[in-house]
C-alpha angles and dihedrals in degrees: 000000000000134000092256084047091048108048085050097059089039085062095044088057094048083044097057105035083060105041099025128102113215102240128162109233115237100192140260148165123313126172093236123079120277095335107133091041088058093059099037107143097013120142115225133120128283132197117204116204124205083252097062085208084070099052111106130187116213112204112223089219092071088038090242099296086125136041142185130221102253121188106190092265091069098057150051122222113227095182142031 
């Protein structure tokens, strides 16, 4: 990773932990394999967007490198 890789992610992860809600992800549809199967159940932080295509879930386990695309339906919510 380089430095530009790095401060961005640094950024993502500021990003997330103030804006985020903690939510659990339930699962969905993704247009990649198994994916969201895979991460079923998994904590991490998600950030809804007015345009609910928008809206991503970052699972904790991969320390927020990936998302998936997360209506409302494929997460609960842990936090207000």
């Amino acid at each position: 990773m380089d430095n530009l890789d790095k401060r961005y992610f640094e950024q993502m992860v500021e990003e997330l932990k103030a804006n985020g809600v903690p939510a659990v992800w339930l699962g969905g549809n993704r247009h990649c394999g198994n994916y969201p199967e895979l991460v079923a159940g998994m904590p991490g932080i998600y950030m809804g967007d007015l345009d609910d295509r928008l809206s991503m879930f970052y699972p904790a386990a991969w320390k927020y490198h990936y998302g998936v695309h997360a209506a409302k339906q494929n997460v609960r919510m842990t936090q207000q």
